[in-house]
N, CA, C and O of each residue as an XYZ file, in Angstrom:
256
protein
N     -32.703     60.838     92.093
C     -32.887     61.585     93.323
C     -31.591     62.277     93.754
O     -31.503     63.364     94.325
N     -30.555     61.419     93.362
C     -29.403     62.484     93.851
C     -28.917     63.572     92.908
O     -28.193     64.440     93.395
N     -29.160     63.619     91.894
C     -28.716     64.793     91.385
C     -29.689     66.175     91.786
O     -29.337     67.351     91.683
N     -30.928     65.689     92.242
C     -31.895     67.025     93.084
C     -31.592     67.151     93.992
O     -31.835     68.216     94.559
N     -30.795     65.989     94.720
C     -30.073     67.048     96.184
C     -28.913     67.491     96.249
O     -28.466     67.815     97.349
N     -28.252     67.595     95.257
C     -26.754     68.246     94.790
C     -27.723     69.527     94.563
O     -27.669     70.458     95.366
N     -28.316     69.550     93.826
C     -28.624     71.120     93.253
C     -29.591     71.659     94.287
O     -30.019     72.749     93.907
N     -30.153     71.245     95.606
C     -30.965     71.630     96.334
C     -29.828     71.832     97.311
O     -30.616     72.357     98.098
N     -28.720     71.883     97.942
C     -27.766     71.904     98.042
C     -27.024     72.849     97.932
O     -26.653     73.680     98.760
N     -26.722     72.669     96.501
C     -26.060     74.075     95.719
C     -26.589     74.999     96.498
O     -26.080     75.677     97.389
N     -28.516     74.926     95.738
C     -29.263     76.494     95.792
C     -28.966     76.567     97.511
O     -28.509     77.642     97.900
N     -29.151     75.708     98.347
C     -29.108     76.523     99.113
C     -28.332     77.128     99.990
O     -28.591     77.730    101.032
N     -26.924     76.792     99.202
C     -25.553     77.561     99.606
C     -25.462     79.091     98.972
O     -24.838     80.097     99.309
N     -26.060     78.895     98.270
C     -26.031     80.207     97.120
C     -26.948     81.200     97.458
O     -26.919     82.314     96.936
N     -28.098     80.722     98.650
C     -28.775     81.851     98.837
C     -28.196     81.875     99.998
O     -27.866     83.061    100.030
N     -27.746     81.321    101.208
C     -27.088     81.709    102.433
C     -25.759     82.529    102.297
O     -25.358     83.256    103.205
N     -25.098     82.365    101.099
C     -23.872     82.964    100.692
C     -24.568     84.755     99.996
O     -23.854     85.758     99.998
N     -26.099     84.749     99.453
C     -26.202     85.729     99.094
C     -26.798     87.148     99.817
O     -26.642     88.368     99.757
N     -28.112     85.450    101.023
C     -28.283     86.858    102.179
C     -27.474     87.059    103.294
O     -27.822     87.785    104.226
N     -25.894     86.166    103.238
C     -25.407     86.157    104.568
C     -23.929     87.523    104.257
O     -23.288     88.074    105.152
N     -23.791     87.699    103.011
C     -22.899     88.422    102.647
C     -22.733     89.930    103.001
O     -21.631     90.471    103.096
N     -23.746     90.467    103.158
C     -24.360     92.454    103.396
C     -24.334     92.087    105.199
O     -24.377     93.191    105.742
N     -24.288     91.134    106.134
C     -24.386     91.383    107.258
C     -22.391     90.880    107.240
O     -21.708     91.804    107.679
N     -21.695     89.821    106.875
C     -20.584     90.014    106.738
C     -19.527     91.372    106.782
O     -18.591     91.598    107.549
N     -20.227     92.416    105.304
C     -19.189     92.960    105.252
C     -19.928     94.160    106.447
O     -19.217     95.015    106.974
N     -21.157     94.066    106.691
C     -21.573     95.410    107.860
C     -20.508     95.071    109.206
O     -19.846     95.963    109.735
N     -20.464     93.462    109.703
C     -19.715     93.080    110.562
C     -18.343     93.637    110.243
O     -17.648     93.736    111.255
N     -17.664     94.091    108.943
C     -16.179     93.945    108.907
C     -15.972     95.383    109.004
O     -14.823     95.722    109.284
N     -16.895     96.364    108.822
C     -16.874     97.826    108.570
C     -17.026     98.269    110.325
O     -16.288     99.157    110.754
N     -17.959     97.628    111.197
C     -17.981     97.966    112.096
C     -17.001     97.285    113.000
O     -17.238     97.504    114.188
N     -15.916     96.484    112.757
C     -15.133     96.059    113.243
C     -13.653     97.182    113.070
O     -12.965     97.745    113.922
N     -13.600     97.162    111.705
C     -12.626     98.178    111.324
C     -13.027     99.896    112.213
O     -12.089    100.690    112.281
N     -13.970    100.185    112.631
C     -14.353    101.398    113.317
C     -13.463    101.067    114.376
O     -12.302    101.396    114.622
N     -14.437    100.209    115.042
C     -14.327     99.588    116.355
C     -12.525     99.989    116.757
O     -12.098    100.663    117.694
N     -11.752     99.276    115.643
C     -10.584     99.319    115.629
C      -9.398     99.979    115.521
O      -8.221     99.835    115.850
N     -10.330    101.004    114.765
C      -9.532    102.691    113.842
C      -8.660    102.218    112.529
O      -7.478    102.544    112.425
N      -9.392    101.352    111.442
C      -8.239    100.910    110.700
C      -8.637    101.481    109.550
O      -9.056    100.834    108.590
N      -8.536    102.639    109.582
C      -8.954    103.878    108.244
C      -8.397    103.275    106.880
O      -8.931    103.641    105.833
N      -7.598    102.583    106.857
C      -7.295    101.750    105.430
C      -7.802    100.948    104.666
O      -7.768    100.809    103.443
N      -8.709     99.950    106.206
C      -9.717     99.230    105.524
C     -10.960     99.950    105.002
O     -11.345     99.804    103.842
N     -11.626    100.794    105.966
C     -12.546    101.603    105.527
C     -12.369    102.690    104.606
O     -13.394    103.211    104.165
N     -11.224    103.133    104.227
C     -11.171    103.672    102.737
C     -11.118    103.123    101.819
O     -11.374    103.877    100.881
N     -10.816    101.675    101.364
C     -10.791    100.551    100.512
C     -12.258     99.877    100.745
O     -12.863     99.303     99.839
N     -12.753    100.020    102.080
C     -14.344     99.294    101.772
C     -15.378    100.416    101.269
O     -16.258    100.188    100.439
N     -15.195    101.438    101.775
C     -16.360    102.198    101.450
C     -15.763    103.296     99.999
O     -14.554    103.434     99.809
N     -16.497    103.781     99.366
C     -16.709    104.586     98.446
C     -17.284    105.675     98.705
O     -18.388    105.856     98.190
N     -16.620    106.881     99.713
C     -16.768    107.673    100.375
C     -17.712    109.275     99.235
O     -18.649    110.028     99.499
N     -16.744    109.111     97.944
C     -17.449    110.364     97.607
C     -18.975    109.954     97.287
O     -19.783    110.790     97.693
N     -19.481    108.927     96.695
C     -20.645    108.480     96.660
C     -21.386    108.480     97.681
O     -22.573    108.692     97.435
N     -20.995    108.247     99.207
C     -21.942    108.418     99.952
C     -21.734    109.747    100.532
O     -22.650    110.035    101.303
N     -21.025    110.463    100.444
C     -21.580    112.201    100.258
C     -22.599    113.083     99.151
O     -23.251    114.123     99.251
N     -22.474    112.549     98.563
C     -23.248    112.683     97.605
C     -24.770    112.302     97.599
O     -25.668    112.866     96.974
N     -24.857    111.267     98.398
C     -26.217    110.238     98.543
C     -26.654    111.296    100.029
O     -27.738    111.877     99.986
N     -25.984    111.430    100.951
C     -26.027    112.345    102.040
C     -26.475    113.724    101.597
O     -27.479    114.199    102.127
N     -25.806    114.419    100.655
C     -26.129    115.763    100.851
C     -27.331    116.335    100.633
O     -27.652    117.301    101.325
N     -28.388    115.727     99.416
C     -29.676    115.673     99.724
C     -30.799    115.452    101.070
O     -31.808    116.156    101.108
N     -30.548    114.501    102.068
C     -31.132    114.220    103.055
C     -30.822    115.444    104.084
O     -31.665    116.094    104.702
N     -29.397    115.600    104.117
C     -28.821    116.254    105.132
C     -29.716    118.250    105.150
O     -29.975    119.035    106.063
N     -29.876    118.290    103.778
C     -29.825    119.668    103.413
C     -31.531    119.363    103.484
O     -32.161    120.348    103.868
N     -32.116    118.507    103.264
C     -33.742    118.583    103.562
C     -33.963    118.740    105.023
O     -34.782    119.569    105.423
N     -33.281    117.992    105.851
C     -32.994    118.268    107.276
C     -33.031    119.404    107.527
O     -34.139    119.866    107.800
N     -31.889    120.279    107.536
C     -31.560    121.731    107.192
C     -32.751    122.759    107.051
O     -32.987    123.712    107.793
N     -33.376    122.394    106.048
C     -34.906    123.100    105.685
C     -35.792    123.216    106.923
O     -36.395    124.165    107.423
N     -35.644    121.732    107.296
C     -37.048    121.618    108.096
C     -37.124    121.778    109.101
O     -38.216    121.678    109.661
């Protein structure tokens, strides 16, 4: 019995660590705004990619 609650355990550090992680770093991006710390947010985000992901939406906008 105890080695199923080590690994019941584990798993369920591993899924709180996996869905708790995307609200983490949203918390650290909107903190760094909050703050003006353009260093962090050029090191967190991958800016030309999300221009890129943008310019489609933006330019359907545009159209419509």
């Amino acid at each position: 019995m105890k080695p199923f609650a080590v690994i019941a355990v584990l798993l369920g550090f591993f899924a709180v660590t996996y869905v708790g992680s995307p609200f983490v770093t949203a918390w650290s991006i909107r903190e760094a705004v909050r703050n003006g710390d353009s260093d962090y947010l050029a090191a967190a985000i991958e800016w030309p990619s999300v221009r890129e992901t943008l310019k489609p939406a933006i330019a359907q906008i545009a159209l419509n």
